[in-house]
C-alpha atoms as one frame of an Amber mdcrd trajectory, in Angstrom:
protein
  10.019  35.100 -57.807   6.714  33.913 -59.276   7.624  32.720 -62.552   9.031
  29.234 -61.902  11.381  29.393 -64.899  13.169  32.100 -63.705  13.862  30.423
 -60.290  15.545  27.622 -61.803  17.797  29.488 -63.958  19.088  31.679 -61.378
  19.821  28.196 -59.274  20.786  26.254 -61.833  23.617  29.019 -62.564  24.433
  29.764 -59.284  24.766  25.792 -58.913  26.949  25.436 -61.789  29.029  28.495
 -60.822  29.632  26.902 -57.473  30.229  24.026 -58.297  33.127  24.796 -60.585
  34.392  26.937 -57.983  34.582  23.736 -55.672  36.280  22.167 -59.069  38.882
  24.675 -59.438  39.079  24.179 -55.229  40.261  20.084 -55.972  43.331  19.850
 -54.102  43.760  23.021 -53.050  40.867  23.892 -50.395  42.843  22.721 -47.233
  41.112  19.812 -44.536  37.906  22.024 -44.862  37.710  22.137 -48.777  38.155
  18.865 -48.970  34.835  18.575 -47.280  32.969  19.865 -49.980  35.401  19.911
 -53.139  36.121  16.945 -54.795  39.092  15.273 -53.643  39.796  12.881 -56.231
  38.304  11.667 -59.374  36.335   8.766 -57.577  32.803   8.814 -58.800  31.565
   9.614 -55.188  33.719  12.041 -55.027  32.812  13.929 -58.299  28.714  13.506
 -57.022  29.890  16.105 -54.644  29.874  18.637 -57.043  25.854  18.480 -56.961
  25.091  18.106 -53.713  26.579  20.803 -51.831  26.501  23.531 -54.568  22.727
  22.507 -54.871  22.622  22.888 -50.931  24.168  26.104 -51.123  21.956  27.392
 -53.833  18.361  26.603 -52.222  19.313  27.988 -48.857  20.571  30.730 -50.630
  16.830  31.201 -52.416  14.562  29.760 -50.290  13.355  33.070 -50.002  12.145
  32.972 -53.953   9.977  29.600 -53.308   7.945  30.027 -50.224  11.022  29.992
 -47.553  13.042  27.402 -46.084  10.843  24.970 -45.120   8.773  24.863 -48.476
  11.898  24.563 -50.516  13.633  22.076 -48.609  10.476  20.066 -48.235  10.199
  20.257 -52.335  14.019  19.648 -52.607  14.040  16.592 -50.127  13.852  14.186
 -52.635  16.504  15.614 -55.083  18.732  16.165 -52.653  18.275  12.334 -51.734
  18.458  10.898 -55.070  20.806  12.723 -57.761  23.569  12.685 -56.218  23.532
   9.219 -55.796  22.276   8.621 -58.929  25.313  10.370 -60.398  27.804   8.729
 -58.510  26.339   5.652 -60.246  25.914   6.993 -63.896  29.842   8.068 -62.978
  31.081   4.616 -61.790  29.013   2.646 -64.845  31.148   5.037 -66.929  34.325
   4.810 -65.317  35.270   1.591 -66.665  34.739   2.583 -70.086  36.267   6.199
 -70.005  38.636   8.262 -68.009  37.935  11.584 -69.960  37.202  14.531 -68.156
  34.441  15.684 -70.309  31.827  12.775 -69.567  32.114  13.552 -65.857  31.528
  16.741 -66.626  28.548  15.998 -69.155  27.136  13.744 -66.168  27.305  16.485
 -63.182  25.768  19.374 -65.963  22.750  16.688 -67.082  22.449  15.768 -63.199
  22.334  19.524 -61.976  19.946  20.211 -64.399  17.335  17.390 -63.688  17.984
  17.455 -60.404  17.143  21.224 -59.885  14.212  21.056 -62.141  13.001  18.273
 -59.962  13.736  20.655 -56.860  11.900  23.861 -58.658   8.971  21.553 -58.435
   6.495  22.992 -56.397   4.819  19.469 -55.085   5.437  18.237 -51.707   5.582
  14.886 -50.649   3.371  13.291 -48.107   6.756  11.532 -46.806   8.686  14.796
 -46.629  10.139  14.047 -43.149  11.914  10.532 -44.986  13.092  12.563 -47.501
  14.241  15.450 -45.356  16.429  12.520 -43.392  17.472  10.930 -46.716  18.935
  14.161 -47.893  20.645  14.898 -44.682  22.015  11.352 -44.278  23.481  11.583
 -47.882  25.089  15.144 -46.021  26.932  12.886 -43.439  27.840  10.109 -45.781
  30.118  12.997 -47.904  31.346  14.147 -44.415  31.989  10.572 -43.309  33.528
   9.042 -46.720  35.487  12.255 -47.114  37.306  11.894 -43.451  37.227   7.544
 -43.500  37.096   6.698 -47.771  36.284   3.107 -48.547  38.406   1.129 -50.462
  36.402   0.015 -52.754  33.856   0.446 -55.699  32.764   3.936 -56.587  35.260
   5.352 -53.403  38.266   4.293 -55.520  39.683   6.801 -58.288  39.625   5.362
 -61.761  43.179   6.736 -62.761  44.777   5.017 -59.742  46.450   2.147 -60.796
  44.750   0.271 -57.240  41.231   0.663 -58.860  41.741  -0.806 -62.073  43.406
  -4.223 -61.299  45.384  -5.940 -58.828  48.653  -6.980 -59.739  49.613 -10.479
 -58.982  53.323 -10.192 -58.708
């Protein structure tokens, strides 16, 4: 696909379609879906919901941008940064509101300047760092997924652990 617009609408909808497949997936997906579905409502756990739908979506059209190594090269830093970038818009917010619909507000703003950042065309001079960064992020949702932290954005806001500990 030439026109660049056109790209990033087809990814950004296939990103937001997956994703709230991997939404309506929360608590149901088995050991596996629990990979890549959220598993709580931990803010690192709700980041999820850009990463691997975003994954998904630019292997699925790498084709459209030059092939795989163009687009993941382009997507590198993205892929790197948004997601943790919305696990820390999500934790600032946390304290202030449990509502569903800023979470959600979050992962639609994030998925949207994160794949417009993606669609970008320029390639970084560092794209091997980036390329690691984004892959390392990868492992770290394996990794927390299997062996969660207890602590900071790992913990669920609605669990009664996360907001205070009770002295008696």
């Amino acid at each position: 696909m030439k026109d660049p617009f056109s790209r990033f609408a087809v990814r950004l909808t296939a990103a937001l379609l997956l994703g709230l497949g991997l939404l309506l997936l929360h608590g149901h997906g088995g050991a596996v879906g629990q990979l890549f579905a959220p598993v709580c409502a931990s803010p690192w756990e709700m980041s999820k919901l850009f990463y691997w739908p975003s994954l998904a979506v630019l292997l699925l059209t790498a084709g459209l941008s030059g092939g795989m190594k163009k687009t993941f090269c382009a997507a590198a830093p993205s892929l790197a940064v948004t997601p943790l970038a919305l696990c820390l818009v999500l934790w600032a917010v946390s304290p202030v509101t449990e509502r569903a619909g800023v979470t959600l507000v979050a992962w639609v703003t994030a998925t949207v300047i994160g794949l417009a950042l993606a669609n970008q065309e320029r390639i970084s001079r560092r794209r091997a760092v980036w390329l690691v960064l984004a892959a390392a992020v990868g492992a770290a949702y394996l990794l927390f997924t299997l062996f969660p932290p207890a602590a900071g954005p790992f913990l669920d806001p609605a669990d009664a652990a996360a907001a205070a500990v009770i002295p008696y």
